[in-house]
VEXPA-232716 format. One line per field, with one value per residue (C-alpha): residue number from 1; x, y, z. Coordinates in nm, 3 decimals. Layout:
i <- NUM  ...
east <- X  ...
north <- Y  ...
up <- Z  ...
//
This chain:
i <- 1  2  3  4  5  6  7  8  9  10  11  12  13  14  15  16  17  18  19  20  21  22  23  24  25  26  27  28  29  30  31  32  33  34  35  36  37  38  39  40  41  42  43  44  45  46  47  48  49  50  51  52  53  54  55  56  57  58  59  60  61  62  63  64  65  66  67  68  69  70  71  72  73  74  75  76  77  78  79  80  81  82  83  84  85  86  87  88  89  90  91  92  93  94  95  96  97  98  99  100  101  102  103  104  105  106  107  108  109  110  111  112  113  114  115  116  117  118  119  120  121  122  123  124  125  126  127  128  129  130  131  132  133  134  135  136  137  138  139  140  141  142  143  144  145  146  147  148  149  150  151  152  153  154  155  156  157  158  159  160  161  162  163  164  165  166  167  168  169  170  171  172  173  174  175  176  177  178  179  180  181  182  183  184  185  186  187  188  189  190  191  192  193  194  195  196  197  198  199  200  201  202  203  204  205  206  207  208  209  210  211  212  213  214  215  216  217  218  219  220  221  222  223  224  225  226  227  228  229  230  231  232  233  234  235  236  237  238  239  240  241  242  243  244  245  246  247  248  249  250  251  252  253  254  255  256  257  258  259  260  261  262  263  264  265  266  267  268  269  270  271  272  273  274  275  276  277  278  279  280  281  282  283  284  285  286  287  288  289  290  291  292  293  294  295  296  297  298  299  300  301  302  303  304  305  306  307  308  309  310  311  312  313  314  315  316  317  318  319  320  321  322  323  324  325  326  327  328  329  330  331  332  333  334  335  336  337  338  339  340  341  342  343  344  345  346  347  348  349  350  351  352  353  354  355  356  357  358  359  360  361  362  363  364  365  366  367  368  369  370  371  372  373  374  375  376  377  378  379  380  381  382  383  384  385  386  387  388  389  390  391  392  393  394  395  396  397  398  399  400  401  402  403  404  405  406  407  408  409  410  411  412  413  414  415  416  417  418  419  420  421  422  423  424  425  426  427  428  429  430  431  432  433  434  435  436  437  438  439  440  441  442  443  444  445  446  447  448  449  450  451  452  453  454  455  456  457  458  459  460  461  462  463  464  465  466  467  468  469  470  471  472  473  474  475  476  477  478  479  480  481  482  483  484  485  486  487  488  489  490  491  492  493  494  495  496  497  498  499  500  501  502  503  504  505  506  507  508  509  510  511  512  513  514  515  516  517  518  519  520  521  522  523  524  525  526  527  528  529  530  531  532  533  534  535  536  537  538  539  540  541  542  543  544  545  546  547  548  549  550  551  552  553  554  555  556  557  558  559  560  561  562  563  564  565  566  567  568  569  570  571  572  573  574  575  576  577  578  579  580  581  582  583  584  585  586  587  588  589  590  591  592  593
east <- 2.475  2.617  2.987  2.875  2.683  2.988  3.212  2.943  2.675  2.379  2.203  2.379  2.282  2.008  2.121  2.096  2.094  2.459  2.579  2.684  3.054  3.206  3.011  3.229  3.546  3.500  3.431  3.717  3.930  3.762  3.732  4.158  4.222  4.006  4.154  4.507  4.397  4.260  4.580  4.775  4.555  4.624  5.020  5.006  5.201  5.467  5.511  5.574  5.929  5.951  6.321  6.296  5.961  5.873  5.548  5.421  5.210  5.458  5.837  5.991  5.858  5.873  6.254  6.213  6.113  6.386  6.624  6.499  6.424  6.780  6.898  6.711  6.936  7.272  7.135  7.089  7.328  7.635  7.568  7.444  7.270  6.925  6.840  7.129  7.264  7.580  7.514  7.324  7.361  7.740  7.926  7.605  7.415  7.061  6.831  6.653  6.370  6.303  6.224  5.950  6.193  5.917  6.182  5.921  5.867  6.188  6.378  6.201  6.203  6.575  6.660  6.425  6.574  6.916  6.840  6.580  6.681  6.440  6.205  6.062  6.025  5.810  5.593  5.568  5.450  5.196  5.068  5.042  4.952  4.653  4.558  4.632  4.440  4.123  4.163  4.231  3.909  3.742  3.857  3.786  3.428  3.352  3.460  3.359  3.101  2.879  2.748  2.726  3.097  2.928  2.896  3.281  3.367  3.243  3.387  3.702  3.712  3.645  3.889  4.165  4.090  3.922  4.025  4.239  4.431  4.489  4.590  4.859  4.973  5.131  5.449  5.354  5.415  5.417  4.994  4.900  5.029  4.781  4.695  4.790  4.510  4.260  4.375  4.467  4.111  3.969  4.238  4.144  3.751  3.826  4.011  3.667  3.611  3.682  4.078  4.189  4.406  4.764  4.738  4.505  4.726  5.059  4.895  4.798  5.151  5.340  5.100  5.152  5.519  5.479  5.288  5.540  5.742  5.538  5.409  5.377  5.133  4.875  4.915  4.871  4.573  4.431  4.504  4.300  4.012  4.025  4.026  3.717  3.547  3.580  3.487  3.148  3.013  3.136  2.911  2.632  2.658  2.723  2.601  2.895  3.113  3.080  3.120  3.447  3.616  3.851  3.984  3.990  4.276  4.445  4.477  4.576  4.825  5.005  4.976  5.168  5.407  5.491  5.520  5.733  5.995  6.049  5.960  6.198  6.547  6.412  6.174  6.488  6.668  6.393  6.273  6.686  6.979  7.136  6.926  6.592  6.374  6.057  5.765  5.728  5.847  5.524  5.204  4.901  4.680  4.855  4.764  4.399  4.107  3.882  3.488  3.342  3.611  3.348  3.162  3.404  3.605  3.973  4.165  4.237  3.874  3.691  3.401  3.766  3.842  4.188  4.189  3.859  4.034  4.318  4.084  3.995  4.365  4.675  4.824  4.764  4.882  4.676  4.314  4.206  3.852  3.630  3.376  3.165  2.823  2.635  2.915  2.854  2.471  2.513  2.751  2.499  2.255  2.489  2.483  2.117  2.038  2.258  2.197  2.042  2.365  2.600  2.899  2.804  2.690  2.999  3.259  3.058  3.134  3.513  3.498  3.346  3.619  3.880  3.737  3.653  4.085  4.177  3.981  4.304  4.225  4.003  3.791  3.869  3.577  3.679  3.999  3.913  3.967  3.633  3.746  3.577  3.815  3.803  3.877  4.218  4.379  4.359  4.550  4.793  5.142  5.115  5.370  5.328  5.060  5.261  5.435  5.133  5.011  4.667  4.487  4.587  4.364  4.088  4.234  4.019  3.661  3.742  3.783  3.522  3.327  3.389  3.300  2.954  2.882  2.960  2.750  2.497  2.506  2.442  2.169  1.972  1.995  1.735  1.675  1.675  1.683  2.011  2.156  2.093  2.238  2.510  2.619  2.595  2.824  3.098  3.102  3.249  3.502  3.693  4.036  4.211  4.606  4.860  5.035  5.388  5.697  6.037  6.300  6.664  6.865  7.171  7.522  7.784  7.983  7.719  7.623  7.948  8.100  8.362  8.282  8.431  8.773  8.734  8.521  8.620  8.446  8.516  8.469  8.173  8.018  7.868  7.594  7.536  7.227  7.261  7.023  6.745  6.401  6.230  6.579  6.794  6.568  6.802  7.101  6.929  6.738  7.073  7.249  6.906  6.909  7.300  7.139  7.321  7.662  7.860  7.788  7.643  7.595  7.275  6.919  6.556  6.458  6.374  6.574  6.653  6.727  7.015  7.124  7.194  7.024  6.707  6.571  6.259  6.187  6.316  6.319  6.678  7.050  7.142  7.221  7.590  7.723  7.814  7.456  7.281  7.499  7.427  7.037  7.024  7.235  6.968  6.674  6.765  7.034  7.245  7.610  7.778  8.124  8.290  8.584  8.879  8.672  8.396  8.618  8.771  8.439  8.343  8.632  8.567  8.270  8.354  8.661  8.358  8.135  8.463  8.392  8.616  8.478  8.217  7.940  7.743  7.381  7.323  6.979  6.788  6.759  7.015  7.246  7.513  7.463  7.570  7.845  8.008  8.021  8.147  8.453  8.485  8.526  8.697  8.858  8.773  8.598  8.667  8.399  8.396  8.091  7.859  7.868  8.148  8.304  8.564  8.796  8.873  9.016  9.365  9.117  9.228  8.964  8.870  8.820  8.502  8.343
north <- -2.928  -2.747  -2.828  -3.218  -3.189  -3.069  -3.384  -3.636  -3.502  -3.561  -3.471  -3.660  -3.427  -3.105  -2.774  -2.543  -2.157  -2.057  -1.965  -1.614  -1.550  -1.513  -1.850  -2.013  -1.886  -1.955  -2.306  -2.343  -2.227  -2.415  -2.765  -2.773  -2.649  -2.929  -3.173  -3.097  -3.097  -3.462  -3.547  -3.400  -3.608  -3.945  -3.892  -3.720  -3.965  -3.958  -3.646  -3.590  -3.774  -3.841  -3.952  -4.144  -4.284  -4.586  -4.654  -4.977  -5.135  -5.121  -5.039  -5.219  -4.982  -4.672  -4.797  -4.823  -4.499  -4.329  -4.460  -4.319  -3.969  -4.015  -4.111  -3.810  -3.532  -3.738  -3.619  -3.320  -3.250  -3.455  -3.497  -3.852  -4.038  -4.076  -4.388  -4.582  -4.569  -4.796  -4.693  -4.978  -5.345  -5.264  -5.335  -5.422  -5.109  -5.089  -4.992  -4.705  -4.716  -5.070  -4.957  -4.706  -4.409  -4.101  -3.874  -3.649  -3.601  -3.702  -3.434  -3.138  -3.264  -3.323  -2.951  -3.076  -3.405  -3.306  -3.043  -3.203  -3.598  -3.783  -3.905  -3.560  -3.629  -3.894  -3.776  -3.452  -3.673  -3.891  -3.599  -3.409  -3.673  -3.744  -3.375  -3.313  -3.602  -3.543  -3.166  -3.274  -3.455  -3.180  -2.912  -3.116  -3.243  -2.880  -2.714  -2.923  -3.253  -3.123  -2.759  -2.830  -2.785  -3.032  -3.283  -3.211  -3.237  -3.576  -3.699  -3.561  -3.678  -4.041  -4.038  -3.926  -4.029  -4.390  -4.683  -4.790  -4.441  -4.442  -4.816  -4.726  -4.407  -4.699  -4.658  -4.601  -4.268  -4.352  -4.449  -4.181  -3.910  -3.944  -3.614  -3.627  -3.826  -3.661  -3.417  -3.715  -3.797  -3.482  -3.428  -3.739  -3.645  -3.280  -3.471  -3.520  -3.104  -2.967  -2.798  -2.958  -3.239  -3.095  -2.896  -3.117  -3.412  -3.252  -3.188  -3.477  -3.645  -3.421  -3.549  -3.900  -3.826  -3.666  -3.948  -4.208  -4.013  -4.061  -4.438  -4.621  -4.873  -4.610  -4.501  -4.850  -4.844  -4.495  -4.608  -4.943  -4.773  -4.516  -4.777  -4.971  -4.653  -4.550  -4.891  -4.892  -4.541  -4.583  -4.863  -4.718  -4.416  -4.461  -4.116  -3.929  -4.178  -4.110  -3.732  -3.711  -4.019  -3.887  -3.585  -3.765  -4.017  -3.723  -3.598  -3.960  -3.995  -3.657  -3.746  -4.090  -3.927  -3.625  -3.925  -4.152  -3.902  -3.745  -4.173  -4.315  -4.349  -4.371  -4.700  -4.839  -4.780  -4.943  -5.266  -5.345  -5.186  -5.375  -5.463  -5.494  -5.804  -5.951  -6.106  -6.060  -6.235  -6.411  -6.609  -6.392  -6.582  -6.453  -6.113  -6.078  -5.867  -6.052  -6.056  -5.997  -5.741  -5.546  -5.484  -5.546  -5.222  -5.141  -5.171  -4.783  -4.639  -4.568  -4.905  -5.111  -5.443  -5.536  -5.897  -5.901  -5.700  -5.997  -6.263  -6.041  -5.858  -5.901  -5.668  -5.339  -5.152  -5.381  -5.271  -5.180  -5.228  -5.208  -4.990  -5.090  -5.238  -4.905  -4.722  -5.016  -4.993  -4.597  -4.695  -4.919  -4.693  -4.435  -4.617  -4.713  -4.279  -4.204  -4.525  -4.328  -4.127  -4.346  -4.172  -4.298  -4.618  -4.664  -4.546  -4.780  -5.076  -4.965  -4.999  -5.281  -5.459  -5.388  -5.492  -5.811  -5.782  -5.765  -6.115  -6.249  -6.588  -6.763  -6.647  -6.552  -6.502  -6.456  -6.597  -6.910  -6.984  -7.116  -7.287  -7.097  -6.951  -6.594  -6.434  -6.262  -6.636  -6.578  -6.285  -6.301  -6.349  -6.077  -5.852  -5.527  -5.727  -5.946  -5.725  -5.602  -5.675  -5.804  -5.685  -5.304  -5.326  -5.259  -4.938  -4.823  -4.901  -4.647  -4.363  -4.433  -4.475  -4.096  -3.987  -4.177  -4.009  -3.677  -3.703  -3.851  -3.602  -3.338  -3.491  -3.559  -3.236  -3.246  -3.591  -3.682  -4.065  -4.040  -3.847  -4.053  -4.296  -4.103  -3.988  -4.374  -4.461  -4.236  -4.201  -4.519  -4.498  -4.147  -4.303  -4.333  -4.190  -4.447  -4.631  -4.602  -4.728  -4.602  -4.678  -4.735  -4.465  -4.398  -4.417  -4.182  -4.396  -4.235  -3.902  -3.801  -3.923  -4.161  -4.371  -4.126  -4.219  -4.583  -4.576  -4.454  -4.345  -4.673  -4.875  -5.028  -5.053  -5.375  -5.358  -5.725  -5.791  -5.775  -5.502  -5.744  -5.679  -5.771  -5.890  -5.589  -5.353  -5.124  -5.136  -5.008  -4.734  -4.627  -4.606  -4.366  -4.144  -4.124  -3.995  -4.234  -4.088  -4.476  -4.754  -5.102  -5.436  -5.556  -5.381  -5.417  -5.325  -5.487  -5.679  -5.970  -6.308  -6.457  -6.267  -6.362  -6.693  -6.564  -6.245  -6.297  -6.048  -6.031  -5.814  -5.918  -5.919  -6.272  -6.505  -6.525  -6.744  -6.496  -6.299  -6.682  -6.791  -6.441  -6.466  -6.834  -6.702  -6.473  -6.633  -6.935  -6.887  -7.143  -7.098  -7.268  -7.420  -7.261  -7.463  -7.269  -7.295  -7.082  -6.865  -6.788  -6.747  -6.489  -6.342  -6.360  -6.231  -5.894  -5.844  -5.848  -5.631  -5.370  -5.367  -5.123  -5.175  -5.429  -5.283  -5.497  -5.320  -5.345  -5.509  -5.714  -6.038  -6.331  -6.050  -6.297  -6.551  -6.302  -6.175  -6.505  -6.564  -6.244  -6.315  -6.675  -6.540  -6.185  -6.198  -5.955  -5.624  -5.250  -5.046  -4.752  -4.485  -4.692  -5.036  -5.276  -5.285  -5.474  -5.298  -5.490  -5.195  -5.445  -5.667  -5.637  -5.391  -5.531  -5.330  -5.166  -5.332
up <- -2.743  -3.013  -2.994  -2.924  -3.280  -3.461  -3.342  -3.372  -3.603  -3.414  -3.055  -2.756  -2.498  -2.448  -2.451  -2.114  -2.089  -2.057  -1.677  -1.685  -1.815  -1.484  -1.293  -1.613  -1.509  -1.123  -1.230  -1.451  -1.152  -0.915  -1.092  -1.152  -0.795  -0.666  -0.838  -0.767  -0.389  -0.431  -0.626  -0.320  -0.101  -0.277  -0.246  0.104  0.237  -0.032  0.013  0.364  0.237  -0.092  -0.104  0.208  0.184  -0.084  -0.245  0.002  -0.335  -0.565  -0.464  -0.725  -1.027  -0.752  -0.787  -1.200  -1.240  -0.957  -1.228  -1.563  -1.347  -1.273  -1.643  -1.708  -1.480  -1.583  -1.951  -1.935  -1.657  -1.755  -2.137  -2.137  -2.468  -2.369  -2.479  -2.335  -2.004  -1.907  -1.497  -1.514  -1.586  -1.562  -1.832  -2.068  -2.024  -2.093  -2.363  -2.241  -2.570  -2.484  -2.127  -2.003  -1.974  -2.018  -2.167  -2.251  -1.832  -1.716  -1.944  -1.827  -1.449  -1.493  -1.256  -1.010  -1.013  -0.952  -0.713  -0.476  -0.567  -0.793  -0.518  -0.567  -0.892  -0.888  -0.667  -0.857  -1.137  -0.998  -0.872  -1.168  -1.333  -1.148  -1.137  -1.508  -1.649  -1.483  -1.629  -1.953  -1.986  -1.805  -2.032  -2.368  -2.267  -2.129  -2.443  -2.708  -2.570  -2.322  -2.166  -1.805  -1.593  -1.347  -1.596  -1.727  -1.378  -1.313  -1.612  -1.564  -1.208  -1.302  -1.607  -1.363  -1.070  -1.135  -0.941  -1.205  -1.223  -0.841  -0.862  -1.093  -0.896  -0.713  -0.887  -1.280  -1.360  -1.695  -1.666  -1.465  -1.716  -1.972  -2.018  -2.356  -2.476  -2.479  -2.710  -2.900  -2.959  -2.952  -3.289  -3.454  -3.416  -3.579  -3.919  -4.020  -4.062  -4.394  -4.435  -4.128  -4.272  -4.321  -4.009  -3.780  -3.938  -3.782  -3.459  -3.400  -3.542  -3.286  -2.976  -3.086  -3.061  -2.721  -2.566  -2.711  -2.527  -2.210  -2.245  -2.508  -2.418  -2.340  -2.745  -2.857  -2.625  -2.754  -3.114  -3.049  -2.920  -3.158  -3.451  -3.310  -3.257  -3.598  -3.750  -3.520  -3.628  -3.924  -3.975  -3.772  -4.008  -4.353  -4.493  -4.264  -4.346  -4.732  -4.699  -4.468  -4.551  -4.826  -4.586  -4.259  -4.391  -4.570  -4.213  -4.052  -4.310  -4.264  -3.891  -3.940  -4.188  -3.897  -3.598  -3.837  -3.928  -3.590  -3.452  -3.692  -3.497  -3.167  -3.257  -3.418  -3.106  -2.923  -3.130  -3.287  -3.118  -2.821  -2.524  -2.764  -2.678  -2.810  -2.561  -2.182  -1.944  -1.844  -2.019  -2.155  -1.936  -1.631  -1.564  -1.670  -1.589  -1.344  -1.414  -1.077  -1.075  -1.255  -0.966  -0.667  -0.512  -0.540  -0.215  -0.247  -0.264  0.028  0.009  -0.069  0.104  0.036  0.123  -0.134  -0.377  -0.389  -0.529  -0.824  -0.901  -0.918  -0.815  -0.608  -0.931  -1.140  -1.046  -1.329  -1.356  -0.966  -1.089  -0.770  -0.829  -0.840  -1.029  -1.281  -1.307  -1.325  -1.642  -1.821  -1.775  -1.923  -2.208  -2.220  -2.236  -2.457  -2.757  -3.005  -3.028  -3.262  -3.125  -2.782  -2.898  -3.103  -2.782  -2.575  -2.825  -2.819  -2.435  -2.437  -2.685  -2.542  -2.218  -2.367  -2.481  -2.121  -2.013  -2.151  -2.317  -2.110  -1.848  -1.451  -1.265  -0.844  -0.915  -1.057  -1.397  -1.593  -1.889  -2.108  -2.426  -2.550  -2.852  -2.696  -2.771  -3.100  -3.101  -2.787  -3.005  -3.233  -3.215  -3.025  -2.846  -2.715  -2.517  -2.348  -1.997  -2.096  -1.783  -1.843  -2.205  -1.869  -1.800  -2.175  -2.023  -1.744  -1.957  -2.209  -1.884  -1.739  -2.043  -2.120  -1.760  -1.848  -2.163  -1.962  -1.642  -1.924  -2.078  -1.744  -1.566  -1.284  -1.275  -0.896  -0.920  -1.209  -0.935  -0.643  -0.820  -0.925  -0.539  -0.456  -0.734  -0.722  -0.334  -0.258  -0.580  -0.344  -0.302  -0.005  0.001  -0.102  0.185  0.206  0.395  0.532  0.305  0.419  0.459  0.240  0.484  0.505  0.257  0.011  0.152  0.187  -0.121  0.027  -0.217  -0.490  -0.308  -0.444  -0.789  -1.103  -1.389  -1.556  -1.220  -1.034  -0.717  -0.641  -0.342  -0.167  -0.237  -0.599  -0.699  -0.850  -0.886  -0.576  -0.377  -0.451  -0.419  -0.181  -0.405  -0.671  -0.450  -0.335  -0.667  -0.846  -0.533  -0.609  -0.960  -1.105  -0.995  -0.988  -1.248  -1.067  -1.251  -1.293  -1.186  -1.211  -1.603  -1.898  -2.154  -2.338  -2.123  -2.252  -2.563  -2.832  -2.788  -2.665  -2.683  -2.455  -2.212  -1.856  -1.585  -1.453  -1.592  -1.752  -1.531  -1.364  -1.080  -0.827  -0.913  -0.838  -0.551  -0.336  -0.407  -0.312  0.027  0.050  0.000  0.237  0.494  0.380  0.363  0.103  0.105  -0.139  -0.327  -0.516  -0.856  -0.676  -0.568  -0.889  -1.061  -0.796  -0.883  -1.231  -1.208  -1.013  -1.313  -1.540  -1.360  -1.336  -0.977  -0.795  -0.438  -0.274  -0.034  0.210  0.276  0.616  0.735  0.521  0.487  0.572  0.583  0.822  0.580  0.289  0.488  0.547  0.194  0.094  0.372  0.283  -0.105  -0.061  0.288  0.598  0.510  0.614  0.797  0.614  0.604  0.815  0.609  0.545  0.210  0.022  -0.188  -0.524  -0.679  -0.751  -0.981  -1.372  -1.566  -1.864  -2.168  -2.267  -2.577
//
């Protein structure tokens, strides 16, 4: 109990004889080595073919983050600025700050990337990510907040491998790496010791730069919590308060002074150089947290029911709460052991708020909205906020949730009913490995670089369907497992609508009327009649997208109906490489800028 007294200042747990020096080190072997197996186990079948398999839950972001593991290698590799890329929403470009581009993984994995193609990349991360989480936890709680390693264990297994952390292994890499947190707390909770605020204050401004680096929304999340918790015991404990006040915001202000220098540039990039936008491009009331969710199962854990998951998420990445009804109980009851701690008491209340944040403004239960407002209304258009998807504020209960049971598991000890009801809690919560599916194949015309023969460094190749989020899906696969090697108009990422007129969010390109002709072919079958005028704005439309050649992807859907078009508009195509292409390369280029 020792270490817990010097973070919290009182007894949160009761002290055990200390396992001989060598049981320690087995442990601290063993507890790492088993996670990384269940981390293996989760992306199995990832990685059985990680460049020619897709996430099933989620292959639009598994396609989001191909691309900034790909902006990544052309970095460090060809010299690229990091937080631009024109390969990319050709000739625009795209704002790689406003977008979740993990530089801070992405960099380092850039060898890998380029070597082994960044499908090995991801699935690298997610399962590191996974892995290093739940050790992170582990090795903070079992070095500083409790004595057992089972205890440690359990919480670090539930803070990395909760059903919201193996939701998001779905395709955010950028959630499941949050292995910097911990150490973000664990710095903020030493300010309070005396001579620790220049150096604990620089630590901690270097990790905040690191996970900005990593995910953003996770820091606002951290720093949220953080704040609550510090208001509640605060509160709870006045007499602390008064005695470490003065040094602990010595050390929070060197920390923001070290993150704001080294942040400066790169959160100008993000929030005010081209391709910045303000607000998301969807209502705060529609991705919430569900309330039954609070005792339903995700569709990955073992006790999951996917089609009963669906009333309560959604989205298979979204599952952010699905505790399970005895995982729930075994939290409250956390809670209940530990309330005469004010630490516990106080992260309890910080769980609970920002649980309370992620009921969005009125509240879901089973699907069904009820009517009844919440205080989240009130603040669902402040900046920063507003660019927050409201359900993920859920993500916070799990982790103050692994650790209440950690504190708790060490507390209890030999308790037999605590740990019946601990087996039937966390049993059902084991998660299942991620489905997958085959992706198409890149052709010849790729893998053996014919298309070098027809696009130049200041040229495009435009893949029919568009690559769109959700519709052009292939295209953009094809051009990230490239690694970026051609520029292609438009993508799935995030930028402003219709600049300069409005600056709201949007996961596509602006509009053109080539880009909404082909997905209306697409989505319906119909062919149009296309008059001269249309054929001139097609036209028109390639000169602006530089494109140097025209590549139909094979399969799909209404791919005859796309084809016609593309004939009616551009003539008969070539069969080059396995798919038919048009070569525009006698189209004007206009000039950059």
């Amino acid at each position: 109990m020792r270490a817990a007294e010097e973070v919290i200042e009182e007894p949160v747990v009761t002290a055990e004889k200390t396992p001989p020096g060598s049981r320690i080190r087995r442990a601290d072997v063993l507890v790492p080595a088993g996670f990384l197996l269940l981390a293996v186990l989760v992306m199995i079948q990832l990685w059985i073919d990680p460049n020619g398999r897709v996430l099933a839950s989620n292959d639009d972001d598994h396609g989001v983050f191909l691309f900034v593991l790909a902006h990544a290698e052309r970095v460090v590799f060809d010299g690229a600025y990091p937080f631009f890329t024109d390969r990319l929403n050709a000739p625009v470009g795209v704002n790689m700050m406003a977008n979740t581009s993990i530089l801070a993984l992405s960099l380092p994995l850039a060898p890998i990337t380029h070597f082994f193609g960044p499908g090995v990349s991801v699935a690298l991360l997610l399962t590191l990510g996974l892995a290093g989480t739940a050790y992170a936890w582990y090795w903070v709680l079992s070095r500083h907040l409790v004595e057992s390693r089972l205890a440690a264990a359990i919480g670090g297994a539930f803070c990395g491998f909760a059903p919201t952390m193996v939701s998001h292994a779905n395709g955010h890499v950028n959630f499941v790496n949050q292995y910097v947190v911990p150490f973000i707390v664990w710095q903020v909770l030493r300010l309070r010791e005396p001579g620790r605020a220049v150096r604990g204050g620089i630590i901690l401004g270097l990790l905040i730069v690191l996970q900005c680096f990593i995910n953003e929304e996770t820091l606002l999340f951290t720093a949220l919590t953080l704040g609550v918790f510090v208001l509640a015991y605060g509160l709870m404990r006045r007499d602390v308060v008064r005695d470490v006040w003065r040094r602990f915001l010595a050390g929070l202000g060197v920390a923001a002074a070290t993150a704001g220098v080294l942040l400066a540039y790169p959160l100008w990039y993000q929030f005010f150089a081209p391709g910045n936008y303000h607000g998301q491009p969807f209502s705060p009331d529609m991705y919430v947290t569900d309330l039954a969710s609070l005792i339903g199962f995700a569709r990955q854990s073992v006790a999951g029911n996917a089609a009963l998951t669906r009333e309560m998420s959604v989205s298979a990445t979204e599952d952010n709460t699905f505790f399970g009804p005895f995982g729930f109980v075994m939290i409250v009851v956390s809670v209940v052991m530990l309330w005469r701690s004010a630490a516990a008491r106080a992260a309890a209340i910080a769980g609970l708020v920002l649980l309370l944040m992620s009921f969005g403004p009125v509240l879901k239960v089973f699907g069904h909205d009820t009517g009844i407002p919440l205080p989240f209304g009130l603040i669902s258009h402040v900046p920063i906020i507003d660019l927050v998807s409201v359900t993920r504020f859920a993500m916070v209960p799990a982790t103050v949730a692994g650790v209440l049971l950690a504190l708790a598991a060490d507390k209890v000890r030999d308790n037999r009913i605590f740990w019946v009801g601990m087996t039937l809690a966390l049993v059902p919560l084991i998660p299942k490995p991620l489905p997958v599916v085959e992706g198409q194949p890149l052709p010849p015309f790729l893998t053996q670089g014919i298309y070098k023969e027809y696009v130049a460094d200041d040229r495009t190749l435009v893949t029919v369907p568009l690559p769109e989020v959700t519709t052009g899906r292939v295209g953009m696969r094809w051009a990230t497992l490239m690694n970026l090697d051609y520029a292609t108009p438009r993508g799935y990422f995030m930028g402003p609508v219709n600049p300069p007129l409005d600056d709201t969010g949007s996961w596509n390109a602006p509009r053109r009327f080539t880009s909404d002709l082909l997905w209306e072919v697409r989505e319906y079958g119909r062919v149009p009649q296309l008059t001269d005028a249309d054929r001139a704005r097609i036209t028109a439309d390639l000169v602006y997208w530089r494109a140097a050649v025209v590549v139909l992807i094979p399969g799909g859907r209404n791919p005859e109906a796309q084809r016609a078009v593309l004939v009616d508009a551009l003539g008969e195509p070539e069969s080059v490489g396995g798919v038919e292409i048009w070569d525009v390369r006698s189209l004007p280029v206009p000039p950059k800028g």
